[in-house]
C-alpha positions in Angstrom: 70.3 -29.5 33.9 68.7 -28.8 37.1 70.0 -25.7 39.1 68.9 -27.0 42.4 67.1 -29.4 43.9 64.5 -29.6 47.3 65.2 -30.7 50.4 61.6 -32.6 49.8 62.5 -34.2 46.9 65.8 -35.4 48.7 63.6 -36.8 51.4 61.0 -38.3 49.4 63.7 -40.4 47.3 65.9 -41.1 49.9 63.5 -41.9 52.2 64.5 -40.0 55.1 63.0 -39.2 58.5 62.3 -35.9 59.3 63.4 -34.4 63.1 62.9 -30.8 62.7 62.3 -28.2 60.4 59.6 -30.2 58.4 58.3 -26.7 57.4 61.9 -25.5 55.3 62.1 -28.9 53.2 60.3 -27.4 50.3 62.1 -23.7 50.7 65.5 -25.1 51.0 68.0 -25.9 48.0 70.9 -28.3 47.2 73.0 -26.7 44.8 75.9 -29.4 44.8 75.5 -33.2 44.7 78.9 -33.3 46.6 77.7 -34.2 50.3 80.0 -33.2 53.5 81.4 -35.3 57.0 82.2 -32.9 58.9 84.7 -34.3 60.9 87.3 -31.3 60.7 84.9 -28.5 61.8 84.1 -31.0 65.0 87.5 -30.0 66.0 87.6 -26.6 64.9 88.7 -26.5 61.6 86.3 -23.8 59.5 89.0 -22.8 56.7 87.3 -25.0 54.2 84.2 -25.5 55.2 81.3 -26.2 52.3 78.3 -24.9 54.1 76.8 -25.2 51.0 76.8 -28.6 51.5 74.4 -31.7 53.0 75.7 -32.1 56.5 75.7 -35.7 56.7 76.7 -37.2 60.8 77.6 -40.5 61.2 78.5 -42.8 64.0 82.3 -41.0 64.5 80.6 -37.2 64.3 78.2 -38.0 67.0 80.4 -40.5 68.8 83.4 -37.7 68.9 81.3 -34.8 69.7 79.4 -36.5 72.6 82.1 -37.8 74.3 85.0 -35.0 73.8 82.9 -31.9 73.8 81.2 -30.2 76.6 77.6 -29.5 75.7 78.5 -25.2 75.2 81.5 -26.9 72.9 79.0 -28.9 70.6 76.3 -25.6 70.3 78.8 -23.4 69.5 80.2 -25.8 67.1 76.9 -26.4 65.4 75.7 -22.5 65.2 79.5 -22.2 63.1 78.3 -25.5 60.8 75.1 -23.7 60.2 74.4 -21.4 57.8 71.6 -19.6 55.7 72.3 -21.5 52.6 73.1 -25.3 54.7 70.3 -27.3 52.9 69.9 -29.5 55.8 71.7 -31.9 58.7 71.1 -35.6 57.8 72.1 -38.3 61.0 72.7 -42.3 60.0 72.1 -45.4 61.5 69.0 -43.9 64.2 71.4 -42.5 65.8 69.7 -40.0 68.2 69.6 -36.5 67.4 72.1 -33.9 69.7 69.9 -31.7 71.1 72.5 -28.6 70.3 72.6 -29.5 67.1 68.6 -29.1 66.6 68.8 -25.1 68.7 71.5 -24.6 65.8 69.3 -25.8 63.2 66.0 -24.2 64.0 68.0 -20.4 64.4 68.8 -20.8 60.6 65.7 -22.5 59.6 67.4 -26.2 58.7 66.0 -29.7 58.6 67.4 -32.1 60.6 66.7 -35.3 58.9 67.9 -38.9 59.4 68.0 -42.4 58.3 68.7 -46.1 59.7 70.8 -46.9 56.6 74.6 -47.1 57.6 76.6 -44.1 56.7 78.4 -45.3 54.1 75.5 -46.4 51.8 73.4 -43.4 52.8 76.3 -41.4 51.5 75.5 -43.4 48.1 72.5 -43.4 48.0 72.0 -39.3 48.1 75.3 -39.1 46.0 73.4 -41.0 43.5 70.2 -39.6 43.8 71.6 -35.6 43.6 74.3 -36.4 40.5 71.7 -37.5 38.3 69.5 -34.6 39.6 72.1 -32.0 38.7 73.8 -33.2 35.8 74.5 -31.7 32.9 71.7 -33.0 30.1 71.7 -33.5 26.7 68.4 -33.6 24.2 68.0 -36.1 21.7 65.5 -36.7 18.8 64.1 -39.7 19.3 62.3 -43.0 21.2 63.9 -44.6 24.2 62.4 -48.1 24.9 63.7 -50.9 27.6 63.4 -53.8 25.8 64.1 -57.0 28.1 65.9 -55.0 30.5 68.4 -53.1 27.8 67.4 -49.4 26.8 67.4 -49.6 23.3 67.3 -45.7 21.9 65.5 -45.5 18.5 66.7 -42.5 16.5 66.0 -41.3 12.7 64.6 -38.5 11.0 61.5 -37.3 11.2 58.5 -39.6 9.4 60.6 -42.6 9.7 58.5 -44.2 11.7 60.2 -44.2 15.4 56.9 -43.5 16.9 55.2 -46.0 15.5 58.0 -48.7 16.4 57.8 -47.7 19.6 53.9 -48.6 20.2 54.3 -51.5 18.3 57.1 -52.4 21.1 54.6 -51.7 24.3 52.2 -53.8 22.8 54.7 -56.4 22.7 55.3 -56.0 26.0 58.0 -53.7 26.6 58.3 -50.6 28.2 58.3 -47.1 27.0 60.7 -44.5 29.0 60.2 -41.3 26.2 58.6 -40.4 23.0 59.9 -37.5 20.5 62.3 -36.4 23.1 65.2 -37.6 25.2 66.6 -35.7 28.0 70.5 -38.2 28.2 73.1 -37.4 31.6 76.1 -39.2 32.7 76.0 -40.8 35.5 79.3 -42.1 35.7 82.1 -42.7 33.1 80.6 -46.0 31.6 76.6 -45.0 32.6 74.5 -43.1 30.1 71.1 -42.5 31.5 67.5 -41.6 29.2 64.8 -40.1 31.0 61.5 -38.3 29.4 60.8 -34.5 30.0 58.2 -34.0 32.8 55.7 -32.7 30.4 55.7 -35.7 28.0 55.8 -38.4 30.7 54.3 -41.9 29.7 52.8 -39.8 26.5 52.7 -41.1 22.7 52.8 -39.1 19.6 51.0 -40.8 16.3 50.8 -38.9 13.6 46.8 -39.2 12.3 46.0 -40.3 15.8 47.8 -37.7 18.3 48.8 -37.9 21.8 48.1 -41.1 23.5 48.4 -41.5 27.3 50.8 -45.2 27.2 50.0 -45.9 31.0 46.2 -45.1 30.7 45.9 -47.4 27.6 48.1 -50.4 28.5 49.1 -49.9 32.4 51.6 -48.8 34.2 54.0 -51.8 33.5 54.3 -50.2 30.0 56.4 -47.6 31.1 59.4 -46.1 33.0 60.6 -43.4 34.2 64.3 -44.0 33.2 66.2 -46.1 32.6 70.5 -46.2 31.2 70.9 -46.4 27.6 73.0 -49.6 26.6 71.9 -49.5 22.5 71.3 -46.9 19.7 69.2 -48.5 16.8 69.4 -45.5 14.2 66.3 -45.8 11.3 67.3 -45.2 8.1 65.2 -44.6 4.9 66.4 -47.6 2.1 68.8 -47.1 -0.4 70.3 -49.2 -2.8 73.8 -46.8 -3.2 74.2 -47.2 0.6 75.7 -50.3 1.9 74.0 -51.6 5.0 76.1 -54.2 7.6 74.7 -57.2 6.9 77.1 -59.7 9.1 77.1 -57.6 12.0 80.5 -56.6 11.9 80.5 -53.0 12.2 81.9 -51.5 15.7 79.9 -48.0 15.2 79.1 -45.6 18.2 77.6 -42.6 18.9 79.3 -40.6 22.1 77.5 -38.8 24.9 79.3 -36.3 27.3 82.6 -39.2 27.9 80.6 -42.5 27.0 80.0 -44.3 23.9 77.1 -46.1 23.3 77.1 -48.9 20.5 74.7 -48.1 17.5 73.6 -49.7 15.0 71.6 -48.7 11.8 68.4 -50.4 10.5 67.4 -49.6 6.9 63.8 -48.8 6.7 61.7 -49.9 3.9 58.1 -50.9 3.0 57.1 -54.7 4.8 59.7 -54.7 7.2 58.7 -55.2 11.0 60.7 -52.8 12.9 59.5 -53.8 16.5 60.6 -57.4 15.5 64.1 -56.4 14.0 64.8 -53.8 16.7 63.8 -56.6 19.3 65.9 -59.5 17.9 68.8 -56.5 17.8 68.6 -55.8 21.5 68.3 -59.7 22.0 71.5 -60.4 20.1 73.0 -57.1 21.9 73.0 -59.1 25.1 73.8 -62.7 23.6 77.3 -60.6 22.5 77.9 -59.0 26.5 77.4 -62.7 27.4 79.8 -63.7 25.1 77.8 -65.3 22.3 78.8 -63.8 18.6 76.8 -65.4 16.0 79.0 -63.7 13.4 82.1 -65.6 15.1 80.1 -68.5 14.8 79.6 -67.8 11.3 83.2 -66.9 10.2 83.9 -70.6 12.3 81.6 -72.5 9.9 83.2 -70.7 7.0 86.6 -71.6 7.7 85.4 -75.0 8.8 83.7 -75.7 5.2 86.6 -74.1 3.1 89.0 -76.6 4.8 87.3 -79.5 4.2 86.2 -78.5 1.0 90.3 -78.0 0.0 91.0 -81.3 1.6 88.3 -83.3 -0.5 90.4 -81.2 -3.8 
């Protein structure tokens, strides 16, 4: 979990014009993902006031301010809304800048930044953006793969061959997110996200081979920053006293912070094709969201030849 996050970082996500105070972006720090209208303090109101907060003006801030405050009303507002530790005053929509607002800004070293999104979706879209920043993280052993959109994690112990699955995978065609290590957060209460630690980005372990560079070998369509984690194919060494779900009927999951994530477990043993298997898995993963159960199907057929088998007794 990230203690803070830039200013610069904001702005380079978000996308966000810079007014003023180009110089602070990269000395200034969001410490909360929770982001603040200020309607309230416009009037007055200081009691509660998260200074600790993004500043975020819409159309009503600007609209309320310019028209029922004189223009000593809105300074002195603005030097009480800004503080040392205010990571920065963000306007939507284009709408212009106050010039009190800027005097505030500059005495306590703030960015004023803006955006022509509408207010509501640049709320989002920094929410967003700041949440998954800050979270709280979780590490996991293993590969995480998006394989036709889904991100499949691949977990097992160590020498089972997870690694290996995974390049066999990019060269089919699908894209690698991390190898060895997976940094999970929640992003919501149904959204599990996987992303790779910054110092093994788009890297490959092979044991006998080394490190391999995915994106310098097969391009940068073979890999991905992040992506959310929909299924957990766990690899397990054969063995004949352990009964393995052949009919697909198991409901096992594996929980993450407040979600869990389906899982399923692969036996490993010598001449099976683990890219293929894993592949078809994730393929039949989304024919069941869409509401296609080939074990339904089965149990139909079943029932269907045991009746007319007891009719033809």
């Amino acid at each position: 979990m990230a203690d803070s996050v830039k200013v610069s970082e904001l702005v380079k996500s978000i996308r966000l014009d810079v007014y003023s105070g180009k110089e602070f972006l990269d000395k200034k720090d969001i410490v909360v993902s929770d982001i603040s209208r200020p309607g309230l303090e416009l009037t007055g109101y200081f009691n509660f006031y998260p200074h600790e907060r993004v500043q975020l003006f819409g159309r009503t801030e600007i609209s309320y301010a310019k028209g029922s405050m004189t223009s000593d009303e809105r300074l002195d507002i603005y030097q009480r809304m800004a503080h040392e530790d205010t990571p920065a005053f963000v306007i939507s929509r284009g709408l212009p800048i106050p010039q009190e607002l800027t005097v505030a800004a500059k005495a306590k070293n703030i960015p004023v930044l803006g955006s022509a999104l509408p207010t509501s979706r640049l709320l989002s879209n920094m929410t967003n953006f700041l949440e998954g920043k800050l979270a709280e993280r979780q590490s996991v052993h293993g590969e995480l793969v998006d394989i036709y959109g889904l991100g499949v994690l691949i977990t097992g112990d160590s020498g089972v061959g997870k690694s290996e699955t995974a390049l066999e995978l990019v060269k089919r065609g699908h894209r690698l997110i991390a190898d060895d290590r997976v940094d999970v957060y929640q992003q919501d209460e149904q959204t599990l996200v996987g992303e790779s630690p910054k110092i093994l980005r788009h890297l490959l372990e092979i044991r006998g081979v080394g490190i391999i560079d995915v994106m310098n070998l097969f391009g940068a369509g073979a890999v991905r920053t992040e992506t959310d984690i929909n299924l957990i194919v766990h690899l397990e060494n054969w063995s004949d006293d352990k009964k393995f779900d052949r009919l697909g009927n198991g409901q096992e999951t594996r929980k993450f912070f407040d979600v869990e994530i389906p899982r399923i477990t692969i036996p490993v043993r010598t001449g099976r094709n683990l890219a293929v298997i894993i592949e078809s898995a994730a393929m039949n993963f989304r024919a069941k969201n869409m509401g296609y159960d080939a074990t339904k199907v089965f149990d139909e057929n079943l029932n269907e030849l045991i009746k007319d088998n007891s009719k033809k007794n």
